[in-house]
C-alpha positions as CSV (number, residue, x, y, z in Angstrom):
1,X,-36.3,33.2,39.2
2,X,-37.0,31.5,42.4
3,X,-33.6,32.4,43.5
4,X,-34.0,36.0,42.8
5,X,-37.6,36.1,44.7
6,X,-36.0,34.0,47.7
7,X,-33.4,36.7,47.8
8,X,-35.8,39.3,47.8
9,X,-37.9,37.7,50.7
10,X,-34.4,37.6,52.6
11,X,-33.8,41.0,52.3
12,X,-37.5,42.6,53.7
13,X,-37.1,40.4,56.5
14,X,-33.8,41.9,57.5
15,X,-35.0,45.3,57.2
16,X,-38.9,44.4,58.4
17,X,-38.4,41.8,61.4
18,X,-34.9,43.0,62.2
19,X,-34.1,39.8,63.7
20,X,-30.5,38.9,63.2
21,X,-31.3,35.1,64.5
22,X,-34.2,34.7,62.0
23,X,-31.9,35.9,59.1
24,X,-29.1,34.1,59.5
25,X,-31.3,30.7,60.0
26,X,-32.7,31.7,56.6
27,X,-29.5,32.3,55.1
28,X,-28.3,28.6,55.8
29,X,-31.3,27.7,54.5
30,X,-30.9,29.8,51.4
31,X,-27.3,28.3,51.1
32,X,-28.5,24.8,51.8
33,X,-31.1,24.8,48.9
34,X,-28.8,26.8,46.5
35,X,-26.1,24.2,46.7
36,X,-28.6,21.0,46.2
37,X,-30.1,22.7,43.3
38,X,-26.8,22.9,41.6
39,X,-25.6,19.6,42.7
40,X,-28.5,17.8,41.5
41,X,-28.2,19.9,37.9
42,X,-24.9,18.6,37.5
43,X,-25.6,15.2,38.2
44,X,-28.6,15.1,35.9
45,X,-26.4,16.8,33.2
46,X,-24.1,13.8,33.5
47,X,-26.1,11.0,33.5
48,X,-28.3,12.1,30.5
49,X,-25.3,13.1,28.3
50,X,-22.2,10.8,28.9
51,X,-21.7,7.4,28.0
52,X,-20.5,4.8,30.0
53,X,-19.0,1.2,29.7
54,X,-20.7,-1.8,30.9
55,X,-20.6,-3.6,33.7
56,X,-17.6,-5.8,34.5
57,X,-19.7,-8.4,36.7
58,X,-22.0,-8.7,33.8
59,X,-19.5,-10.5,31.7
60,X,-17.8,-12.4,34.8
61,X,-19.0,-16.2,34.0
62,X,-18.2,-19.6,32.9
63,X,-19.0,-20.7,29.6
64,X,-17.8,-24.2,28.5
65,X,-16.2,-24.4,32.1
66,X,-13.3,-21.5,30.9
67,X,-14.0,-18.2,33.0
68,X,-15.0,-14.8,30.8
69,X,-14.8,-11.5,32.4
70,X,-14.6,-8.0,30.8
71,X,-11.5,-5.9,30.5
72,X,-11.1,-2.1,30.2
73,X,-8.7,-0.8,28.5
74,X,-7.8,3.6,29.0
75,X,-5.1,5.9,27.7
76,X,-4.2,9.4,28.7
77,X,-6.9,10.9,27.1
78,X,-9.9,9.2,28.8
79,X,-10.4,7.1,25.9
80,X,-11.7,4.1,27.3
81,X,-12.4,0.3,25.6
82,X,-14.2,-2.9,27.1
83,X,-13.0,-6.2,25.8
84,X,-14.3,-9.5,26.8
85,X,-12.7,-13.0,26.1
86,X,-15.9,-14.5,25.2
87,X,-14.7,-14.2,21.3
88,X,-12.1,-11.8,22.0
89,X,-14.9,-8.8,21.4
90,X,-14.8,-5.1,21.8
91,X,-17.5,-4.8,23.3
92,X,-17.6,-0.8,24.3
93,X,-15.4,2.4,22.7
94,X,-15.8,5.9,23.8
95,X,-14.5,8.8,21.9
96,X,-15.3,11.9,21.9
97,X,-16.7,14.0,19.6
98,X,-16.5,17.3,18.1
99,X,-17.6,18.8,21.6
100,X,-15.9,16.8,23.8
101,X,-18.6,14.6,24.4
102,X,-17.9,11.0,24.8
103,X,-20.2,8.6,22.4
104,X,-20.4,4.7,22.7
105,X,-19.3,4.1,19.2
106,X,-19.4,0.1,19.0
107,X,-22.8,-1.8,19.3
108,X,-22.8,-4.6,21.4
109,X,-24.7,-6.1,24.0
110,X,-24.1,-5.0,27.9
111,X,-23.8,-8.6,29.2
112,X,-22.2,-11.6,28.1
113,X,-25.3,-14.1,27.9
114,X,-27.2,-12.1,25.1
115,X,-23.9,-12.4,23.1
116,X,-23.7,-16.7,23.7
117,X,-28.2,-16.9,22.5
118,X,-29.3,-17.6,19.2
119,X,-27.1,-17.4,16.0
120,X,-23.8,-15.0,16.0
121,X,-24.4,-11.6,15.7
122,X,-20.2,-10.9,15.3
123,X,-20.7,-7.8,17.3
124,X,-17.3,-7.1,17.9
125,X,-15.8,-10.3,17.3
126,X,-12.3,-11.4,16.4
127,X,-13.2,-13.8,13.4
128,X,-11.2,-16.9,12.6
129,X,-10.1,-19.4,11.2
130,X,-11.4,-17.5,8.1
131,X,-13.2,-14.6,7.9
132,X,-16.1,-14.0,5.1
133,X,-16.8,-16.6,3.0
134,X,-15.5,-20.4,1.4
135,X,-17.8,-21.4,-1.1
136,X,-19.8,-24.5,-0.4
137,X,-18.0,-24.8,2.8
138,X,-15.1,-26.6,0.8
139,X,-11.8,-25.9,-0.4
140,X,-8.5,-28.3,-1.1
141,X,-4.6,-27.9,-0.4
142,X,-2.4,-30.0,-2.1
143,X,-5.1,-32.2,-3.3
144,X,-6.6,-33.0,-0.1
145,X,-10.2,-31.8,0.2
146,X,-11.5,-30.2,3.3
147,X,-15.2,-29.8,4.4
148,X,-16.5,-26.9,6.6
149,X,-20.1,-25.8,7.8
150,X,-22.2,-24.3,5.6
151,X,-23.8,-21.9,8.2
152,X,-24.9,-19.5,5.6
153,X,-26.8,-20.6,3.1
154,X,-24.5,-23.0,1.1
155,X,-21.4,-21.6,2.3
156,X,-19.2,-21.1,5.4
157,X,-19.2,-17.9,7.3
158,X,-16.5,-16.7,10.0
159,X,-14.8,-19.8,10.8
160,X,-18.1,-21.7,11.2
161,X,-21.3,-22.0,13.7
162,X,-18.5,-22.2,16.7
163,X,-15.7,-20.4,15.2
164,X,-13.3,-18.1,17.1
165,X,-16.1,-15.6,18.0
166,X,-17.3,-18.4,20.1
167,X,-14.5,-19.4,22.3
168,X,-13.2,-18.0,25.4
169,X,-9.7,-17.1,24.9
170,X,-7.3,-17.0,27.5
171,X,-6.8,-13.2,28.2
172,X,-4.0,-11.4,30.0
173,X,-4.1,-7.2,30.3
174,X,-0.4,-6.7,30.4
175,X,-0.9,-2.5,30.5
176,X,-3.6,-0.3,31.6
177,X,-3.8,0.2,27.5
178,X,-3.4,-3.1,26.3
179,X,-5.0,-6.8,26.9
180,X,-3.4,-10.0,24.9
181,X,-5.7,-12.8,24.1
182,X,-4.8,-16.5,22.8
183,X,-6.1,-19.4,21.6
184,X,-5.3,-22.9,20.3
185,X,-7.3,-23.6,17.4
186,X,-6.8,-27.9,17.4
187,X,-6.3,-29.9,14.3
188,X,-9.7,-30.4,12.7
189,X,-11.5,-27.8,14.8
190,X,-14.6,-26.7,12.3
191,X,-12.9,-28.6,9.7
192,X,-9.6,-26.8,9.3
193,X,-6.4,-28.9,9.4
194,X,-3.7,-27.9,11.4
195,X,-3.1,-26.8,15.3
196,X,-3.1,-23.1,15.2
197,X,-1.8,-21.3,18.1
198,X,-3.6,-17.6,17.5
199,X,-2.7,-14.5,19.6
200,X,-4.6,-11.0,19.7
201,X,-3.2,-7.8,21.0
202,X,-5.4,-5.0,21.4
203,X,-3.7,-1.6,22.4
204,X,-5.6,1.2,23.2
205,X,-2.9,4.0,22.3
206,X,-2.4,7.8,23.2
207,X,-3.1,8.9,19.7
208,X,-6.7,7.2,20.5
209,X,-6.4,4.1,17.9
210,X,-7.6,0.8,18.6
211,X,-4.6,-1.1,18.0
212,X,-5.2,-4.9,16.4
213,X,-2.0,-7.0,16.2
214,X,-2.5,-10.8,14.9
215,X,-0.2,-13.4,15.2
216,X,-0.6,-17.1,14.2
217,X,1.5,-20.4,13.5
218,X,0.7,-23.7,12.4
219,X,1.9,-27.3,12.1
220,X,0.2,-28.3,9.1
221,X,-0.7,-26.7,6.0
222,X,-3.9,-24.7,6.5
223,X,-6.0,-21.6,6.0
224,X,-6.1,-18.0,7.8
225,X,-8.1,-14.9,7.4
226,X,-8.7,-13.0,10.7
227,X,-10.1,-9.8,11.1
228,X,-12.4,-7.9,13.3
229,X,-16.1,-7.6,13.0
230,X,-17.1,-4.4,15.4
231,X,-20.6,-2.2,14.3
232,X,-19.7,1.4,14.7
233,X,-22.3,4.3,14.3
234,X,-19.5,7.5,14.8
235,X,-22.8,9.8,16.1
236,X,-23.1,7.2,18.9
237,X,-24.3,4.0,18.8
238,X,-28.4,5.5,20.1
239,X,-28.2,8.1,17.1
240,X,-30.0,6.0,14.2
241,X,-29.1,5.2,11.1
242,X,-25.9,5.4,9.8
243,X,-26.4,6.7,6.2
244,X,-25.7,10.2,6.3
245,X,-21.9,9.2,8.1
246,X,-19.5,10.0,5.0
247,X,-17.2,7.3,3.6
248,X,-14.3,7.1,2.3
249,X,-12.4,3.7,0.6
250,X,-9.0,3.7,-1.5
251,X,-9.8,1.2,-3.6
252,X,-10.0,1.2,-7.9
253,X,-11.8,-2.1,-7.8
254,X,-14.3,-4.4,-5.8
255,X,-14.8,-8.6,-6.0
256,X,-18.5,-8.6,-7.5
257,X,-20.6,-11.6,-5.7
258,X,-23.2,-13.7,-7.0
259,X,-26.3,-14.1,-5.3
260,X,-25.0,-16.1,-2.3
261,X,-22.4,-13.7,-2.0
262,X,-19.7,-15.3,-2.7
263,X,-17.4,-13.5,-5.4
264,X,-17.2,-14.1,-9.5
265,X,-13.1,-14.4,-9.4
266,X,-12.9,-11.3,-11.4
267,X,-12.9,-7.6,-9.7
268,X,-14.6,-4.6,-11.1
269,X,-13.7,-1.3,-11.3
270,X,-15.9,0.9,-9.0
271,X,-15.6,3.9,-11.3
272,X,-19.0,4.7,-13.0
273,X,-20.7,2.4,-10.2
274,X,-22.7,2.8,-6.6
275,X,-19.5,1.3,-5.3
276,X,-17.3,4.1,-6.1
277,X,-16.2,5.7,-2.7
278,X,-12.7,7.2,-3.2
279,X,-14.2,10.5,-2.9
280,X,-16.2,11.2,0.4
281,X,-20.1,10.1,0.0
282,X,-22.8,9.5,1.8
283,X,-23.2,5.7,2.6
284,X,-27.2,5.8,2.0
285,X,-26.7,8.4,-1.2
286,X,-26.2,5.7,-4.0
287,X,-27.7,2.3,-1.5
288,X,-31.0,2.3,-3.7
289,X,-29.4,2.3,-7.0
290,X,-30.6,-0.1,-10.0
291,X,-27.6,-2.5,-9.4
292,X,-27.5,-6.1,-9.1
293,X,-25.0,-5.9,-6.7
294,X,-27.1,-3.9,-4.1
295,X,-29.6,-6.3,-4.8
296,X,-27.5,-9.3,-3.9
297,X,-26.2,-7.7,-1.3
298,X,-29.3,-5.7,-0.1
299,X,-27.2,-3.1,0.0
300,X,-23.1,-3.1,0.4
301,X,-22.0,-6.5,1.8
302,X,-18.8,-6.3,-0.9
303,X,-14.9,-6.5,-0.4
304,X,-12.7,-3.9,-2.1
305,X,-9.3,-4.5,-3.7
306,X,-6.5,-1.9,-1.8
307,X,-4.3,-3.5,-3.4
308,X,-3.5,-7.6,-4.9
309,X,-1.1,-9.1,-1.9
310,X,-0.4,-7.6,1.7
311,X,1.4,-4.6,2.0
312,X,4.5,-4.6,4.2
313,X,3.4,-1.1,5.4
314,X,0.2,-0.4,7.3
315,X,-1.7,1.7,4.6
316,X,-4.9,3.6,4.8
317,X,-8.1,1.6,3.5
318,X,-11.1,3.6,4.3
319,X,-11.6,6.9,6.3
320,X,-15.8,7.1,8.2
321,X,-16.8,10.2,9.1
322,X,-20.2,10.7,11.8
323,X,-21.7,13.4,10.3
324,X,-23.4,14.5,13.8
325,X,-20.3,13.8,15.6
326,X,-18.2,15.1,13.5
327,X,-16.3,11.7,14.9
328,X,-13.3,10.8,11.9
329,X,-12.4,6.5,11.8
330,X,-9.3,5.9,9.9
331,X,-8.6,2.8,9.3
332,X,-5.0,1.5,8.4
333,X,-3.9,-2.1,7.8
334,X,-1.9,-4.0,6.1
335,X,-4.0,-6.3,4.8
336,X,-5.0,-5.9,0.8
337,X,-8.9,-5.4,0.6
338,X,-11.7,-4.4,3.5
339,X,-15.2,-5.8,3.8
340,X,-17.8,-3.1,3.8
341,X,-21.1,-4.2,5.2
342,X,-23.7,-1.5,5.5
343,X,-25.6,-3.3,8.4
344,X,-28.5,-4.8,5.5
345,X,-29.1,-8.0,7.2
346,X,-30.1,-6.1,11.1
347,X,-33.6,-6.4,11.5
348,X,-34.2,-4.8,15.2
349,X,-34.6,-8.6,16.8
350,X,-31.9,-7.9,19.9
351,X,-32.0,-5.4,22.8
352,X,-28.3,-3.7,22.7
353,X,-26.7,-1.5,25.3
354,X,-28.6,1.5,26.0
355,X,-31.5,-0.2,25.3
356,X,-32.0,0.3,22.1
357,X,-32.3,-2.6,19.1
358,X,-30.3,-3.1,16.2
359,X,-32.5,-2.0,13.6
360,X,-31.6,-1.8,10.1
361,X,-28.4,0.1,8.8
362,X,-28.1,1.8,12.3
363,X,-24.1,0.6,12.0
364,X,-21.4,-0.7,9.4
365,X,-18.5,-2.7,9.5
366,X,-15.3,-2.1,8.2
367,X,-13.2,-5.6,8.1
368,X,-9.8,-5.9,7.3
369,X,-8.8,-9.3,5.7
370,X,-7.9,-11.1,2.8
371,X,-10.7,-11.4,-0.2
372,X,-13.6,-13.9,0.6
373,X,-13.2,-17.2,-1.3
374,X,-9.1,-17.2,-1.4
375,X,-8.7,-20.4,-0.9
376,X,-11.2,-21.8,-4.3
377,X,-9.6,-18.3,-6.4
378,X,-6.2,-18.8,-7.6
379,X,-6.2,-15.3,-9.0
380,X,-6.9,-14.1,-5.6
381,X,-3.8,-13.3,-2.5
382,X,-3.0,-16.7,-0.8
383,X,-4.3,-17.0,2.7
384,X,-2.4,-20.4,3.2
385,X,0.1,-20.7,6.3
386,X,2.7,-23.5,6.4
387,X,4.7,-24.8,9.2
388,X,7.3,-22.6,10.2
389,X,6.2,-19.5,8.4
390,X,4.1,-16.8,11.2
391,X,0.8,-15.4,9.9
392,X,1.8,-11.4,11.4
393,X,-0.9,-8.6,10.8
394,X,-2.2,-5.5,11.7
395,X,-5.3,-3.1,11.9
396,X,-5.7,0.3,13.4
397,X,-9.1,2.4,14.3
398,X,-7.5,5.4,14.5
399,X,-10.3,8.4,15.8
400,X,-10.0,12.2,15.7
401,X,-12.9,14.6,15.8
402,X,-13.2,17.7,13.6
């Protein structure tokens, strides 16, 4: 409207002053305004809308005198990933959606520090020696006993209070679209037996998957579960709670827990239950059922059984769909079961990126591995690597929008 008057007011002085010098000066004027209006309407329409990565210099440190920094990862279709060696972590993923828009899809923290205070969070960590749980913090190969740190409850969690989400690992981006990261793991480190020499390949590819390659070898018998432990919320990670996203899991059975979560030894068939997701559901549609295994859990914390050994094909475990973005998460692997944890333990005590807090069920995980407790469950797959035999998997976040 202001436009159309200034136009106007143009005009009668053209015809009214008739003073060619007067007009033109106007017209510049006119031009002048015109152009910063819609310069400065673009620019607002871009920073309120599109998501962006964090910066680099805030994850450029020295932690335990090794040097972490933050590396971006892009492919053809402006699909872009940030990944810090401070526990080999995605830190940032944007996809985008339905529109076109791109949506941060991976909580996190937008500097380094928050991610070393206070007790691990996971967001976004590679998890070793073991991901999930060991029972008592124990378990025995050939006889020998070993004892890890019970840093939850009675039991050991994710490789311990220091375990590979903790380290710095020596990092080297090899492509625009793909970063290498590696670690020695030393004989007794958290308990575990063995030197394991541990690399992680993240490739960002043109299909827009995030690409997890794991590779590890050892000279003594030990113990390996690795997986990755990102939060995702597919309507972006400032869009709330996550139980509307529909989820899918290819799995006939689960491992019911007891109540320190550690599983019975004898799977369940999800038919009939709150756990059965082989058809799309909502994840919050069944969450306050009478079961005891929401109640352990306070919601899903659960593994469920793809299949009962590693598959020498990567497979499809679970499909999440956002149900604002219309954002789709496949997730392929060849690993035989997948952790599904509904976010039931975030209680909105840390700042994230964007400001906002991680308040209860606003993201899930989706964690590859073998089951929790392997190594105390004969019935369960073996996660024990000897010398001269290579602990090789995979894992794929593959994303499309519909």
């Amino acid at each position: 409207m202001l436009n159309y008057k200034l136009k106007i007011t143009l005009y009668e002085m053209k015809i009214q002053l008739n003073k060619p010098w007067l007009y033109a000066a106007c017209l510049l004027a006119f031009a002048a305004c015109t152009s910063s209006t819609n310069q400065n309407k673009t620019t607002d329409m871009t920073d309120s809308t599109a998501a962006v990565l964090p910066a680099k210099e805030s994850f450029q440190s020295t932690i335990d005198g090794k040097k972490t920094d933050l590396f971006i990862l892009k492919n053809k279709n402006n699909v872009q990933a940030a990944i810090t060696n401070y526990g080999g972590r995605l830190v940032s993923l944007l996809i985008p959606d339905k529109d076109g828009k791109f949506l941060d899809v991976v909580a996190g923290f937008d500097n380094v520090q928050d991610y070393t205070k206070g007790p691990d969070t996971y967001f976004g960590a590679t998890i070793g020696r073991y991901g999930n749980r060991i029972a008592k913090g124990k378990f025995s190969i050939d006889g020998k006993e070993y004892s890890l740190a019970t840093n939850n409850g009675a039991n050991h969690l994710h490789g311990g209070p220091k375990g590979f989400s903790r380290v710095i690992w020596d990092a080297k981006q090899t492509a625009d679209n793909q970063l290498e990261l590696s670690y020695l793991s030393k004989d007794g480190d958290e308990g575990y037996p063995g030197n394991l020499n541990v690399k992680v390949t993240y490739t960002l590819t043109d299909d827009n998957e995030v690409k997890i390659d794991y590779l590890a070898t050892t000279d003594k018998k030990t113990v390996v579960n690795l997986t990755n432990h990102s939060f995702f919320n597919l309507n972006g990670i400032a869009s709330g709670s996550i139980n509307n996203h529909l989820l899918q899991i290819n799995a006939e059975e689960f491992t019911p827990v007891d109540s320190t979560l550690i599983p019975t030894g004898k799977n369940e068939k999800v038919e009939g239950t709150p756990f059965d997701f082989r058809k799309p559901t909502a994840i919050g549609s069944r969450i306050d059922a009478d079961h005891i295994q929401l109640k352990y859990g306070n919601g899903y914390d659960h593994n469920f059984v793809h299949a009962n050994k590693k598959s020498a094909n990567l497979e499809t475990l679970a499909i999440a769909t956002g149900d604002k973005s219309g954002i789709v998460m496949e997730v392929l692997s060849n690993e035989p079961g997948v952790q599904f944890y509904g976010g039931n333990f975030l209680e909105g005590t840390h700042t994230l990126k964007q400001g906002i807090k991680d308040e209860f069920r606003t993201s899930f995980c989706l964690e590859t591995q073998h089951f929790p407790d392997s190594p105390n469950q004969p019935s369960f797959p073996s996660t024990q690597l000897n010398p001269g035999d290579t602990y090789k998997t995979t894992t794929i976040y593959k994303f499309t929008a519909k």
